[in-house]
KEFIKE-106447 format. One record per residue (C-alpha): residue number from 0; residue in one letter; x negated, y negated, z. Coordinates in steps of 0.02 Angstrom, whole numbers, plus 50000, padded with zeros to 5 digits. Example, Ala and Ser with C-alpha at 12.3 -4.5 7.8 and 13.67 -1.06 7.14 Angstrom:
- 0, A, 49385, 50225, 50390 .
- 1, S, 49316, 50053, 50357 .
This chain:
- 0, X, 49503, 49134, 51130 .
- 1, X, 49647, 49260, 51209 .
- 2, X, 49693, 49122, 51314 .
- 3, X, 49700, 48979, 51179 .
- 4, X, 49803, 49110, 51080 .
- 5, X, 49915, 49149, 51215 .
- 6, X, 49959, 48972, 51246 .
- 7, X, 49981, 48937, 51070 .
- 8, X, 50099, 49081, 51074 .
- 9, X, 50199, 49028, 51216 .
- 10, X, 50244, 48835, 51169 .
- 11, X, 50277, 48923, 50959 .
- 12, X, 50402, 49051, 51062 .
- 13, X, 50488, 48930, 51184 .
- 14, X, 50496, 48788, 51040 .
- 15, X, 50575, 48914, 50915 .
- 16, X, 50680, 49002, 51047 .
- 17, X, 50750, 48876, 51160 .
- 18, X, 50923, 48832, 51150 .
- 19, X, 50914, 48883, 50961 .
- 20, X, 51101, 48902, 50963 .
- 21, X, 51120, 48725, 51026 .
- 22, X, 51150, 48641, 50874 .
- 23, X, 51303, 48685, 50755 .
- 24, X, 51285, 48771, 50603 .
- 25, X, 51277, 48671, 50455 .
- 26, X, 51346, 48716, 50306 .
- 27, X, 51201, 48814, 50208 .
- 28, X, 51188, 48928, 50377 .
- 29, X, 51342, 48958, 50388 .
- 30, X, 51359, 49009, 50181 .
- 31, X, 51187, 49124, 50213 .
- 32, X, 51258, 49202, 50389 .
- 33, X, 51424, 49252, 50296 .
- 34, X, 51357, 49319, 50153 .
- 35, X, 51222, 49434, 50263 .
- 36, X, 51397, 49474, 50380 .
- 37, X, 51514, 49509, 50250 .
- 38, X, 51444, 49553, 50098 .
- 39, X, 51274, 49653, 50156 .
- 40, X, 51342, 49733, 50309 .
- 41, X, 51524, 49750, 50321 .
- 42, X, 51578, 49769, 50121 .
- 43, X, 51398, 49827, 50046 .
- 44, X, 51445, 49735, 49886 .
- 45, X, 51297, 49610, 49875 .
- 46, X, 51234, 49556, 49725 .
- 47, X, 51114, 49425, 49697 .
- 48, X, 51149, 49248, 49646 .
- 49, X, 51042, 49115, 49621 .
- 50, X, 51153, 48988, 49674 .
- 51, X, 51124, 49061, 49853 .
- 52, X, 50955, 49096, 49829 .
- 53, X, 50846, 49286, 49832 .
- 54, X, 50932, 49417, 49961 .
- 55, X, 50775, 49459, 50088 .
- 56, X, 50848, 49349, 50204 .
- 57, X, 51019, 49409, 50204 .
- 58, X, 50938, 49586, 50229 .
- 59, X, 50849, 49523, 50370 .
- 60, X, 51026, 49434, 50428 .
- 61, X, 51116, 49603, 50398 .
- 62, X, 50973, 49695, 50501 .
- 63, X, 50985, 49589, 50646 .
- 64, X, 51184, 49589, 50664 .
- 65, X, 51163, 49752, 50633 .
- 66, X, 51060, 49774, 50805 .
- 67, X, 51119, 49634, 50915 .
- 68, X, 51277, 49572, 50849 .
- 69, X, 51307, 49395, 50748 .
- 70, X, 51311, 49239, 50836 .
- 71, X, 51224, 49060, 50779 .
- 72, X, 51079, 49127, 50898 .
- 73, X, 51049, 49300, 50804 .
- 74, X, 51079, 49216, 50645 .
- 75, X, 50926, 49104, 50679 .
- 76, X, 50812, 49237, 50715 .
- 77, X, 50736, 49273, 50578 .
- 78, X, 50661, 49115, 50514 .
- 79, X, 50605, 49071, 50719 .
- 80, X, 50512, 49245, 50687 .
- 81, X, 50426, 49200, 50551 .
- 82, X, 50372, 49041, 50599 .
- 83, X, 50290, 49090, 50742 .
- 84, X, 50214, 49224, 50611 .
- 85, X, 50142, 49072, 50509 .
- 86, X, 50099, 48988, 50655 .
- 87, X, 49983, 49139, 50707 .
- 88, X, 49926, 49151, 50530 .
- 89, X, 49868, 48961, 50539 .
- 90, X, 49757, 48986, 50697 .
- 91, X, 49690, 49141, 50654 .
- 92, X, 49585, 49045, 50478 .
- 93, X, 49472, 48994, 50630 .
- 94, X, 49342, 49089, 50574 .
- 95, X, 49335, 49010, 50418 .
- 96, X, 49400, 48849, 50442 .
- 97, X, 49306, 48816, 50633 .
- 98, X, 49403, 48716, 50759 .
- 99, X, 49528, 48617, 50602 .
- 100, X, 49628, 48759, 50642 .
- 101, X, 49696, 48691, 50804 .
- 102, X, 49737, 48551, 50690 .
- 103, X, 49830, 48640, 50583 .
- 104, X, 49907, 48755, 50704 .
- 105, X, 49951, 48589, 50789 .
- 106, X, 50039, 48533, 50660 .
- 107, X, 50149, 48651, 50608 .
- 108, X, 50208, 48685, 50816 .
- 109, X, 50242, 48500, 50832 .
- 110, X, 50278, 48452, 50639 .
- 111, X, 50443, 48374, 50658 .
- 112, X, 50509, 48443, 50471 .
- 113, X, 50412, 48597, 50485 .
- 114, X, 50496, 48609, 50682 .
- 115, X, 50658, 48578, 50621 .
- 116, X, 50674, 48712, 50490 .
- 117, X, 50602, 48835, 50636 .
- 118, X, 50763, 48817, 50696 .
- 119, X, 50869, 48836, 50545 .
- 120, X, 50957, 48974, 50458 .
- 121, X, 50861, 48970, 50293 .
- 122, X, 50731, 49024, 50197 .
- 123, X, 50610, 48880, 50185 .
- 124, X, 50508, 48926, 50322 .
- 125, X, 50507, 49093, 50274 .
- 126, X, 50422, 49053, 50111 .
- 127, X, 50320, 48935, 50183 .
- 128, X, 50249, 49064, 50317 .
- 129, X, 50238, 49203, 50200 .
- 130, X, 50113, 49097, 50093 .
- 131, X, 50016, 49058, 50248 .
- 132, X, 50007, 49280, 50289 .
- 133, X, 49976, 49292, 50105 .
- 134, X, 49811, 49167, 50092 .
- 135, X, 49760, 49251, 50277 .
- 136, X, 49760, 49430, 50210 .
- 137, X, 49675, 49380, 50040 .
- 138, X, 49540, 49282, 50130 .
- 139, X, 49535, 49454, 50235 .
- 140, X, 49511, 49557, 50069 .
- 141, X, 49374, 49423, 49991 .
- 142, X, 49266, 49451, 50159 .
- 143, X, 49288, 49648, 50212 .
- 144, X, 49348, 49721, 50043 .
- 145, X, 49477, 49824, 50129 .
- 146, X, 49619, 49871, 49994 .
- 147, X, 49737, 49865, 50147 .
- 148, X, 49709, 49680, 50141 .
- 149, X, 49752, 49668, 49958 .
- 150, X, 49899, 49754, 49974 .
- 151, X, 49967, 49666, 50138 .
- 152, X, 49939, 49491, 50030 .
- 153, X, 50040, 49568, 49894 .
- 154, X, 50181, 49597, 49999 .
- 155, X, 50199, 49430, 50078 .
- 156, X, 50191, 49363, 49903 .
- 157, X, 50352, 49489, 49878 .
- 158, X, 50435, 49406, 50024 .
- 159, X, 50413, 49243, 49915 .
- 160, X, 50469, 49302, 49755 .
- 161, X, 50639, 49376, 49812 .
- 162, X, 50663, 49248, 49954 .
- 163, X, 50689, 49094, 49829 .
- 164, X, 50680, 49027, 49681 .
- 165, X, 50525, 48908, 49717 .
- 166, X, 50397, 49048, 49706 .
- 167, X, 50375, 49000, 49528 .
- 168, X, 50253, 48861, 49636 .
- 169, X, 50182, 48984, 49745 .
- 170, X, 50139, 49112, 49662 .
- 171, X, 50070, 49064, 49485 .
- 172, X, 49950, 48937, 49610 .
- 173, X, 49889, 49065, 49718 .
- 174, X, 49850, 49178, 49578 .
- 175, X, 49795, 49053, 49431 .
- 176, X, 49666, 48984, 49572 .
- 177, X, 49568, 49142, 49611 .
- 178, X, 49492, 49166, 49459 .
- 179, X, 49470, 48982, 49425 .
- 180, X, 49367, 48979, 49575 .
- 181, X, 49290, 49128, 49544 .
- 182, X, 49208, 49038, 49380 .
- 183, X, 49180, 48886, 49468 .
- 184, X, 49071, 48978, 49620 .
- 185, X, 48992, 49123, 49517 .
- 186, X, 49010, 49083, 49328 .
- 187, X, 49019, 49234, 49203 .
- 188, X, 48965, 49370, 49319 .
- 189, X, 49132, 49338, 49432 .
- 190, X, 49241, 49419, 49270 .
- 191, X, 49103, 49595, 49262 .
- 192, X, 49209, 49743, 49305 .
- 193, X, 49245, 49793, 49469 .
- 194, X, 49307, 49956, 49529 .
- 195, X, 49360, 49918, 49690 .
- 196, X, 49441, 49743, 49627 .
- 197, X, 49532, 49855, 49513 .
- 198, X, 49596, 49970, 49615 .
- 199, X, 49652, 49822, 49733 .
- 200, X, 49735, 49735, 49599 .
- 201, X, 49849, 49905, 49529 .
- 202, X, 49892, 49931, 49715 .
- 203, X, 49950, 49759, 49737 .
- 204, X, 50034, 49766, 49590 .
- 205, X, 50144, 49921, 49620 .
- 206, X, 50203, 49864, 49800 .
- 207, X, 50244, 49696, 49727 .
- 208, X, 50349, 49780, 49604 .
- 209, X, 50404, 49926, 49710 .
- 210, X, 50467, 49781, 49865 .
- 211, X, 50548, 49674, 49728 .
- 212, X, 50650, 49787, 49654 .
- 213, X, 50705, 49872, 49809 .
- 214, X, 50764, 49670, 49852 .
- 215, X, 50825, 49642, 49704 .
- 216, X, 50915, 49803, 49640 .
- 217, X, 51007, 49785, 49824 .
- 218, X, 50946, 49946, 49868 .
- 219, X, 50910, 49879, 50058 .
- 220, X, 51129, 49876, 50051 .
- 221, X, 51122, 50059, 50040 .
- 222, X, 51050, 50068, 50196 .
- 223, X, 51196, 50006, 50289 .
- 224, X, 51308, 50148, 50200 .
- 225, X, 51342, 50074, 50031 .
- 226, X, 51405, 50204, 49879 .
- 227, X, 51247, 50213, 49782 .
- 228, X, 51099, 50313, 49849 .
- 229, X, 50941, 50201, 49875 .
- 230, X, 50860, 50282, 49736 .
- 231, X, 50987, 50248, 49612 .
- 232, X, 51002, 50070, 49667 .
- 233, X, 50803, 50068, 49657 .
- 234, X, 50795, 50158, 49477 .
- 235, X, 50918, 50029, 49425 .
- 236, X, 50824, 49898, 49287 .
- 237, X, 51010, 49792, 49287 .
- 238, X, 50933, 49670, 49396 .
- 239, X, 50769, 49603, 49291 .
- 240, X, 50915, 49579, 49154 .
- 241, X, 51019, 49482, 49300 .
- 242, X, 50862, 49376, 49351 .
- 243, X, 50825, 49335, 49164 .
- 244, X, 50988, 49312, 49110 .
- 245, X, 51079, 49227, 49256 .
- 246, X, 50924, 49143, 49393 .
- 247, X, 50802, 49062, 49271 .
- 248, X, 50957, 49001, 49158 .
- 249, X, 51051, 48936, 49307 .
- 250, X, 50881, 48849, 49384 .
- 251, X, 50853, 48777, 49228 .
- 252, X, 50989, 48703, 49164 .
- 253, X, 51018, 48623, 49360 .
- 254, X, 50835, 48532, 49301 .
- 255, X, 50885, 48464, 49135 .
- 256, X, 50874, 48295, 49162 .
- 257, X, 51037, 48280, 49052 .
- 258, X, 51225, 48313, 49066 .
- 259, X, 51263, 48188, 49236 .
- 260, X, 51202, 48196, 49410 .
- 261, X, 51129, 48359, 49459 .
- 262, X, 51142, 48391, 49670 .
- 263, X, 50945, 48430, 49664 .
- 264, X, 50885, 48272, 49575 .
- 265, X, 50813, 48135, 49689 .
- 266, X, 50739, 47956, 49647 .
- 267, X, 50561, 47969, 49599 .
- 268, X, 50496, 47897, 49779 .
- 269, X, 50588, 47984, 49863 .
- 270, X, 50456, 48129, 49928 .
- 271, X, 50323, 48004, 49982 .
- 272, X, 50456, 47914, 50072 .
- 273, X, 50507, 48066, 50152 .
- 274, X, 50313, 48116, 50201 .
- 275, X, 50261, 47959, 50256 .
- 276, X, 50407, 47962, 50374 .
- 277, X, 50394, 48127, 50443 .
- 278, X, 50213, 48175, 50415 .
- 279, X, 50116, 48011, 50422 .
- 280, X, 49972, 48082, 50545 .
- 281, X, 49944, 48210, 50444 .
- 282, X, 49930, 48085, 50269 .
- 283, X, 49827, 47971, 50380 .
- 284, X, 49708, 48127, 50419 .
- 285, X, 49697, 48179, 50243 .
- 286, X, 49667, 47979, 50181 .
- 287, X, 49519, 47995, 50320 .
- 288, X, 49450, 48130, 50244 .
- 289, X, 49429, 48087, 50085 .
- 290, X, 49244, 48012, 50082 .
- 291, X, 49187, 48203, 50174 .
- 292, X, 49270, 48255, 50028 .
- 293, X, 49191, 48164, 49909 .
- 294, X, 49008, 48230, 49958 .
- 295, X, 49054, 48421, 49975 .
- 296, X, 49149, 48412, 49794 .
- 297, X, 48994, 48536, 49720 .
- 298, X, 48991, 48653, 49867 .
- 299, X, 49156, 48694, 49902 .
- 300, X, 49213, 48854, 49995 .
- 301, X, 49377, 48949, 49935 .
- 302, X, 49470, 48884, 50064 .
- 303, X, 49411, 48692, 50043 .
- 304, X, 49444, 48699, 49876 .
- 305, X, 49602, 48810, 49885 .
- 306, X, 49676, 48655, 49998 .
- 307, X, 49621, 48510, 49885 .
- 308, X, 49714, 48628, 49735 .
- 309, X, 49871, 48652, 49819 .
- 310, X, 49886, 48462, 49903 .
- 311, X, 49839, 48400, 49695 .
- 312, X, 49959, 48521, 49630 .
- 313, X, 50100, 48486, 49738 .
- 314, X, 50064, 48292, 49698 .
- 315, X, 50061, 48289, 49536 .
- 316, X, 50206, 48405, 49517 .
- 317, X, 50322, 48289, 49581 .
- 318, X, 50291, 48114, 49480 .
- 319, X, 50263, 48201, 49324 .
- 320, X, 50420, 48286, 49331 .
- 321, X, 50501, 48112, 49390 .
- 322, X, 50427, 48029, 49255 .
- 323, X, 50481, 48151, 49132 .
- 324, X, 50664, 48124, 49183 .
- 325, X, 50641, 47945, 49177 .
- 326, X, 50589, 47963, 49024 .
- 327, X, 50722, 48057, 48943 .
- 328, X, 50848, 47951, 49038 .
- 329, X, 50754, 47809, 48972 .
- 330, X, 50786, 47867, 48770 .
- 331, X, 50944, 47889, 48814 .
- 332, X, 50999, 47721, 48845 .
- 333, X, 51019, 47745, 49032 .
- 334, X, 50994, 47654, 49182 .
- 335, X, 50826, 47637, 49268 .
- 336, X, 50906, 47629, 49440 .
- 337, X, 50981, 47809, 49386 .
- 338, X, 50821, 47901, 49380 .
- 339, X, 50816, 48058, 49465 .
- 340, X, 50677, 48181, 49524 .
- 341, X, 50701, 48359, 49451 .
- 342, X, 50667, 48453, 49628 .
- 343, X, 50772, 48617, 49573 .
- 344, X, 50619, 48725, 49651 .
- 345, X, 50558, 48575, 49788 .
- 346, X, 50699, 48584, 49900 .
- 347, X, 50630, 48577, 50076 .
- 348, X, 50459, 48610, 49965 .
């Protein structure tokens, strides 16, 4: 087991750290690298915009200039660590999961999308590890009870929320699922109080809040010498006014399907396109699956069912929101080959 983990560990390291300055800077790098430079560490002025999505990573930027200096390398850091971090997270479900964890773990070393973003100065794979740490931990808390559990899960789910703008996918899942499996495993007697639960569940709930609004209020700038003190900056309500006001707004009016081309609306085909290109072992594996899954549909264990939730939900998400755009295009006289996918929270999904 050490060994299999230290192997895994070795090709996740040299595939995320090799030559990772090789390849130019694209624009979106080079807009998040600034921002962390300039505005975090040099000027302390940051405020949050949606346009540029949430400002962990730009902390985590700032921090690493801050210690090693900024360069295309250093600025790629942080999203290398964390996929190895999800890659970890993936193996380690072995011991619920059995040996379809090398599978997994196997697919996101070698994934060529999932590979790619390894190696790229955003937060995609940030979010996308974070939810993998989050689901570890919780499965963690559901078999040992240990609050520490619940509150590490929290605080991955906090890395999603102020990383970008797509946690309103995450996060309502992960949550809206536990108790819907809860019913559909135990019935009535899942909802009978529970101290512990409880306790779990305020816990979770402060550090969530506490690391959000020390993201969000831009109280992590103070730490690099801005004016305010960190508890001013942290006492500060301004910015769940700012998120209400100015991110939600500015997401959603980017998704109307109104009002011209919008840069985050795609053709309704294009995701499957895009999966079947990329990711086809991985669709052929799930296709192979499905008459296993068809017999263990009244016996399902969290995670089983957790999986079939998330691939549904992420489905269906996509075409109905298509549809709904064709739709409205549709009443509006428009043309069918002008469709577009509302994706304002699916970029690099």
């Amino acid at each position: 087991m050490k060994k299999e983990l230290a192997l895994i560990l070795l090709v996740a390291v040299i595939t995320r750290f090799a030559w990772l300055d090789a390849r130019p800077m694209d624009f979106d790098e080079s807009v998040h690298a600034w921002i962390a430079l300039k505005s975090v560490l040099e000027c302390q002025n940051y405020v949050y915009s949606p346009a540029y999505h949430g400002p962990f990573q730009y902390f985590m930027l700032a921090t690493v200039f801050k210690a090693i200096g900024d360069s295309d390398f250093s600025a790629r850091i942080p999203v290398a660590i964390f996929s190895i971090l999800g890659i970890l997270a993936a193996f380690s479900l072995r011991r619920w999961i059995g040996y379809a964890a090398y599978i997994f773990t196997f697919f996101l070393l070698f994934s060529p999308s999932i590979l790619y973003y390894s190696r790229y100065a955003r937060n995609d794979l940030i979010v996308l590890s974070s939810f993998l740490l989050a689901f570890y931990f919780y499965l963690k808390y559901r078999e040992d009870g240990k609050i520490v559990n619940a509150c590490l899960t929290s605080t991955f789910l906090a890395v999603i929320f102020t990383s970008k703008e797509n946690w309103i996918e995450y996060i309502p899942m992960f949550v809206l699922f536990i108790p819907a499996y809860g019913y559909y495993s135990q019935g009535k007697s899942y909802f009978k109080f529970n101290k512990k639960n409880l306790v779990a569940f305020a816990l979770s709930t402060t550090i969530f809040a506490a690391f959000s609004s020390f993201m969000y209020s831009s109280a992590f700038v103070c730490l690099f010498g801005g004016e305010k003190g960190i508890l001013d900056a942290l006492l500060n309500t301004e910015w769940i006014k700012h998120y209400f006001d100015v991110s939600l707004s500015y997401w959603l009016s980017s998704s109307l399907p109104f009002g011209g081309q919008k840069p985050h609306f795609h053709p309704i085909w294009y995701y499957p396109v895009i999966l079947l290109k990329y990711e086809f072992l991985a669709v052929g594996m799930a296709l192979v699956s499905l008459p296993y899954l068809r017999k263990k549909m009244k016996s399902l264990s969290f995670i089983e069912a957790f999986s079939i939730f998330w691939l549904s939900s992420a489905f269906l998400f996509l075409p109905c929101d298509g549809l709904q755009n064709a739709m409205a295009r549709c009443s509006h006289g428009r043309s069918s080959s002008s469709f577009r996918l509302n994706l304002c929270w699916k970029r690099a999904f």
